[in-house]
N, C-alpha and C positions, 0 to 999 in steps of 0.2 A: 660322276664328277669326283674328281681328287681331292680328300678334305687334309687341311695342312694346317696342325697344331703348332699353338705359336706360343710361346715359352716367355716371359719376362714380367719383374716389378714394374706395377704403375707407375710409384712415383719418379724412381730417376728416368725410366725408358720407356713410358707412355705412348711418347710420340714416338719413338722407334718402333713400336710395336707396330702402332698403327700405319707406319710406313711400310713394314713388311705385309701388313695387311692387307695395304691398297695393291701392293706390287701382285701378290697371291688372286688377288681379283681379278687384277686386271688379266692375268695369263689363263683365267676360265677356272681356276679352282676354287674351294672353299675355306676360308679362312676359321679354325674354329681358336676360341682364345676364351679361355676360363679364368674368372678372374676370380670368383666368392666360393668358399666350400664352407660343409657344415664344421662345425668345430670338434666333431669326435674324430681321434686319429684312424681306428678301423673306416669312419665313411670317409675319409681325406681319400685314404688308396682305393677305396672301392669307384670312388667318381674320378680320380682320377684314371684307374685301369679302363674304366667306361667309357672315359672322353678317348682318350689315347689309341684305343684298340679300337677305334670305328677309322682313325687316321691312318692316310698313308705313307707318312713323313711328320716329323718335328722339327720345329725351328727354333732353338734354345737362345737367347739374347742374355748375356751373363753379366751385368753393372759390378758396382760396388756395392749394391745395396742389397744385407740380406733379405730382407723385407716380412711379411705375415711367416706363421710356427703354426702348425697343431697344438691346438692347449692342452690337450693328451697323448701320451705315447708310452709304449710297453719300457721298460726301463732298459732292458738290452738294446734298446735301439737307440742311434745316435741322433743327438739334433740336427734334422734337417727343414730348410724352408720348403714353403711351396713349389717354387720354382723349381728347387735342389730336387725335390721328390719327382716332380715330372722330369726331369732328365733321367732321375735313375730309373721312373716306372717306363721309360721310352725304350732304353739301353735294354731292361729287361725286358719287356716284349717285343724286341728284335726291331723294332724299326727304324729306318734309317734317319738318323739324327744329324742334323747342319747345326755348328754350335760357331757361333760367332761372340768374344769377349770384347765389350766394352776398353779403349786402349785408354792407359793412363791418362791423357788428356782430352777424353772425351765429355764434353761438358754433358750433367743432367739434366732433367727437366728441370728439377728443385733440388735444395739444398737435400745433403744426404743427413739427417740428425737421428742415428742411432747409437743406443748403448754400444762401448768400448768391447763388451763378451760377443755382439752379434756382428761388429765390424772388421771381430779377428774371426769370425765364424768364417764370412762371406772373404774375408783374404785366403784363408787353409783353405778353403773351396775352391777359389781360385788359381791358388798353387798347384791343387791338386788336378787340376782339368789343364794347366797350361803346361805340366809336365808329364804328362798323361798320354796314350796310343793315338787317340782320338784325335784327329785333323782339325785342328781348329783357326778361325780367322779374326783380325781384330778388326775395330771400326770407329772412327775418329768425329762421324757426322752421320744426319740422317741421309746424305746425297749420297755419302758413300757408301751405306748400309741399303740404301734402296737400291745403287748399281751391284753390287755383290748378288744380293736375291736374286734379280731381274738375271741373272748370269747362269746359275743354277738349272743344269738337265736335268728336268725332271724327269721326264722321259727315261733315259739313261738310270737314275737311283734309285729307281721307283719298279725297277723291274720285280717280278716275281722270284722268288728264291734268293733275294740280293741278301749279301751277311748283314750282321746286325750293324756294320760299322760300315759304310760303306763312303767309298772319298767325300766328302764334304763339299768340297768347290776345286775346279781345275786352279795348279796353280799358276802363275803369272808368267804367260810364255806359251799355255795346254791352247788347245783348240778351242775351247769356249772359254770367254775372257770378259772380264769387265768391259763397258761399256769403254772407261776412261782407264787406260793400263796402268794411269799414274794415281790412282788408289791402292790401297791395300799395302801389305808390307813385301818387301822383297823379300825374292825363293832364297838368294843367294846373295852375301856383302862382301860389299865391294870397297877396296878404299882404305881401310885400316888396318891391315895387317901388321903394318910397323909398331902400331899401337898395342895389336894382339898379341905381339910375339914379348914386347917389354913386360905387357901384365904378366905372362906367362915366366920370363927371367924373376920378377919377384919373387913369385907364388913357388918358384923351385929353390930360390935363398933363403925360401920362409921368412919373408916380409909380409907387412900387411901393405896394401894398395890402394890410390886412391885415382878415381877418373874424372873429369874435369871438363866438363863443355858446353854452351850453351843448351837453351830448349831448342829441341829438334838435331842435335849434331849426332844424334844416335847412341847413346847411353848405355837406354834399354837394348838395346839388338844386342850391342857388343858385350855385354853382361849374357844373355841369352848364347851367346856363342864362347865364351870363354864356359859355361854352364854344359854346353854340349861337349865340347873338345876335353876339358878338365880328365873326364876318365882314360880315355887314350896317350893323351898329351903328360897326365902327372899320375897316372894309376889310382887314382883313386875313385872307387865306389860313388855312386850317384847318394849313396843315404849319406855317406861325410860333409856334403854340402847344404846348403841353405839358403834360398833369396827371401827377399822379405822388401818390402816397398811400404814406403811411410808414411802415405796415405792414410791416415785413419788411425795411428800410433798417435797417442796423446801424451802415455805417462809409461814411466817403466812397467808398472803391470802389464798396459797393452802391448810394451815389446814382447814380456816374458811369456805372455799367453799366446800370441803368435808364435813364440819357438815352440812352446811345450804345442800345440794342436799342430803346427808340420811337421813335429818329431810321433805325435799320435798319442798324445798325452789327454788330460782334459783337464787340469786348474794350474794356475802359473805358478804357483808353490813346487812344482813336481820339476821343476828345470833342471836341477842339479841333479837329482836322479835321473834324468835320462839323459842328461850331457856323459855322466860318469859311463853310462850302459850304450850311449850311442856316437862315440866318439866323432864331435863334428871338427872337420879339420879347416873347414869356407865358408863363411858368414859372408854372403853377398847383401848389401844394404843398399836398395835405387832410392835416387832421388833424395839422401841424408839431410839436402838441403831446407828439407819440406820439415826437417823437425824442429821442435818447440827450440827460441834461441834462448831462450828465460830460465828457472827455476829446473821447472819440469824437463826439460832439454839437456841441461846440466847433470843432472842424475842418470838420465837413459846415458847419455855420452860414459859416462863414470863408470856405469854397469857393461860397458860393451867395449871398454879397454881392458877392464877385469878379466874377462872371460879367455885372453890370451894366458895370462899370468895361472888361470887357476885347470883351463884346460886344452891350453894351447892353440884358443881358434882364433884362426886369422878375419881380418877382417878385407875385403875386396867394397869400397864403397864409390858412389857415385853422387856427385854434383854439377849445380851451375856453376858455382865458384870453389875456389881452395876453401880447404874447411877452416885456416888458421884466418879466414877473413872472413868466411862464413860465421864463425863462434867464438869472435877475436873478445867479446866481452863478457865468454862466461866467467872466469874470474880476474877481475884484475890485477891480484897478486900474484897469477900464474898465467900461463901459456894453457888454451882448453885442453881437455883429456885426451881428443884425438887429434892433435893439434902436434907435430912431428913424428904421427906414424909413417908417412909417406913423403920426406924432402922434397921428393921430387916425382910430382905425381904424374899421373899420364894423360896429358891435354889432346883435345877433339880438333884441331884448325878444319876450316873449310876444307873442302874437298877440290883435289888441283883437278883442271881441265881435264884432262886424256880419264879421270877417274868418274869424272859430271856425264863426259860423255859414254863411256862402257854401261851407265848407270839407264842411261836415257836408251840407249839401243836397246837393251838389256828390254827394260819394258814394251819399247816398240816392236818387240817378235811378232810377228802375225798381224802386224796390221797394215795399212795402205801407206802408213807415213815414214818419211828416212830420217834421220839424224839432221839431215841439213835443211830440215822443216822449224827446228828448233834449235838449231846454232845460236838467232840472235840475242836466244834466253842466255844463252851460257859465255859471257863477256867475263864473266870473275868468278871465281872459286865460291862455292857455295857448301853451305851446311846441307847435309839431305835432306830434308822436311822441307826448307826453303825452294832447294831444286823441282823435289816431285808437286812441292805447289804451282809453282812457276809454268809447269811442263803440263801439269792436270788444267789450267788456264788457256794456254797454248794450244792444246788438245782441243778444248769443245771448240775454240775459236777455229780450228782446223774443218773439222767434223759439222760447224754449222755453215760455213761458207761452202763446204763440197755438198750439203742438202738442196 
């Protein structure tokens, strides 16, 4: 029987776990999930190579939450959590690893309440696994985290001799496919480019830029693809850039400690020296909107208009709204700090017809159903989030009546 190590924090991903759990059952395998180890760090890695090395696959679940440490560790060695150590001890005894990241809006079980050091810990973690070789998938619910598994050839990744890295999950369009195609993220976006090309005329005038669009109009992606395209498109080096997602940012330290740990730093004091040594030329900021509007908000904004003026980094940010109404009352006797970097920022409208539909087809590759099965969804222009719900609805309503 196939035993299948299953990687994540209790408290935010509990019940995901236990979803991947049941799915792993139910296909005839063995779910193993370790949750207590002793507190010396030599016996963390020896229970952990023990659990790991009788498995023939890992399933990594990556939250926001760092969660439990080793209460000891050799001093060369860098802090990592439990979870973070069984992804590396997996990576290193070669076995094939499915890593799926919790997506910005995926709700936890429970609130996330840790210290500001262990919040930028588990973001640099995250940075660094979403930029990273490694194929990875995100996951918005436990439905669609339990249809992802269930999708997964085992068969197929599990063969004998397979590398240590081996595809993850087919992606959206391959032969084995989610249950509901209208999960998961798109291979390939669709729809913006007009959008991608303006950010892009900025970022070559050496302006700073700001994007602008409701929840779900695609922010994040289109950050992610200006991210990818940036080296080709403006020559620059993937280490001149920077994202960073404000999730968990409280106060300027928490900003500064996030830059120094994805620059490869370890205390926030060190910024200036490795801004001077690691010239960053793209400060990508998601979600801006999520930071403090108050005191605390006012000082981070202050410290990241600075950073132009002292080392020329531009700033690429992302909101639900304009930021000059977003932070219209940091000061009253001024206009906020980032408050006319971008006149004229670059807005997300719905996505027009002929664009909803390429989107919709796009997912329906391989399966029984055409486009004109969900025409009646697509009457008005829709944000993407809004569409692939609409369509993922559509969907099982399809798939239950042809049962």
């Amino acid at each position: 029987m196939r035993r299948i190590f299953i990687s994540a924090t209790s408290r935010d991903l509990g019940s995901y776990r236990q979803a991947v759990r049941d799915v792993v059952l139910n296909k005839g395998m063995h779910p193993v999930v370790q949750e207590h180890f002793p507190p010396n760090y030599r016996t963390v890695l020896e229970v952990l190579q023990a659990a790991i090395r009788t498995c023939d696959a890992v399933v990594c679940l990556v939250g926001w939450a760092y969660g439990r440490e080793p209460r000891q560790r050799s001093p060369e060695e860098p802090r990592r959590s439990y979870t973070q150590l069984e992804y590396d001890m997996a990576r290193r005894l070669g076995k094939p690893v499915y890593l799926f990241l919790a997506h910005d809006d995926c709700p936890p079980d429970a609130p996330i309440d840790e210290a500001a050091e262990l919040r930028q810990l588990q973001h640099a973690y995250r940075t660094t696994l979403g930029a990273g070789d490694h194929l990875c998938y995100a996951f918005r619910a436990v439905a669609e985290l339990r249809e992802q598994i269930a999708s997964i050839d085992w068969a197929a990744g599990l063969t004998p001799g397979h590398p240590a890295v081996p595809p993850a999950l087919p992606l959206p369009g391959a032969s084995t496919r989610p249950e509901n195609p209208f999960y998961g993220e798109s291979p390939h976006m669709l729809g913006r480019q007009a959008e991608l090309a303006r950010l892009f005329d900025k970022l070559r005038a050496g302006n700073h830029c700001s994007l602008v669009g409701p929840p779900g109009s695609g922010k994040t992606r289109l950050l992610q693809e200006v991210w990818r395209l940036v080296p080709s498109h403006l020559g620059w080096p993937a280490s001149a850039m920077l994202r960073l997602h404000f999730r968990g940012v409280a106060n300027v330290r928490d900003l500064q400690t996030a830059l120094v740990m994805a620059l490869g730093g370890q205390r926030a004091q060190e910024w200036r020296a490795l801004l001077r040594t690691t010239p960053l030329r793209l400060l990508m900021l998601d979600d801006l909107g999520g930071m403090d509007t108050g005191a605390r908000g006012l000082a981070m904004r202050q410290w990241l208009r600075s950073l132009d003026d002292a080392f020329g980094t531009k700033l690429l940010m992302s909101s639900n709204a304009r930021l000059d109404v977003v932070f219209r009352h940091d000061d009253p006797t001024r206009s906020s700090p980032l408050a006319g970097l971008d006149p004229l920022p670059v807005q997300l409208p719905p996505l027009p017809l002929d664009i909803c539909q390429q989107l919709v087809e796009q997912r329906l590759a391989g399966t029984p159903w055409r486009f004109a099965h969900f025409a009646e969804v697509l009457l008005t222009p829709l944000q993407p989030q809004e569409l692939l719900q609409r369509c993922a609805i559509r969907y099982a309503a399809l798939r239950g009546g042809a049962a």
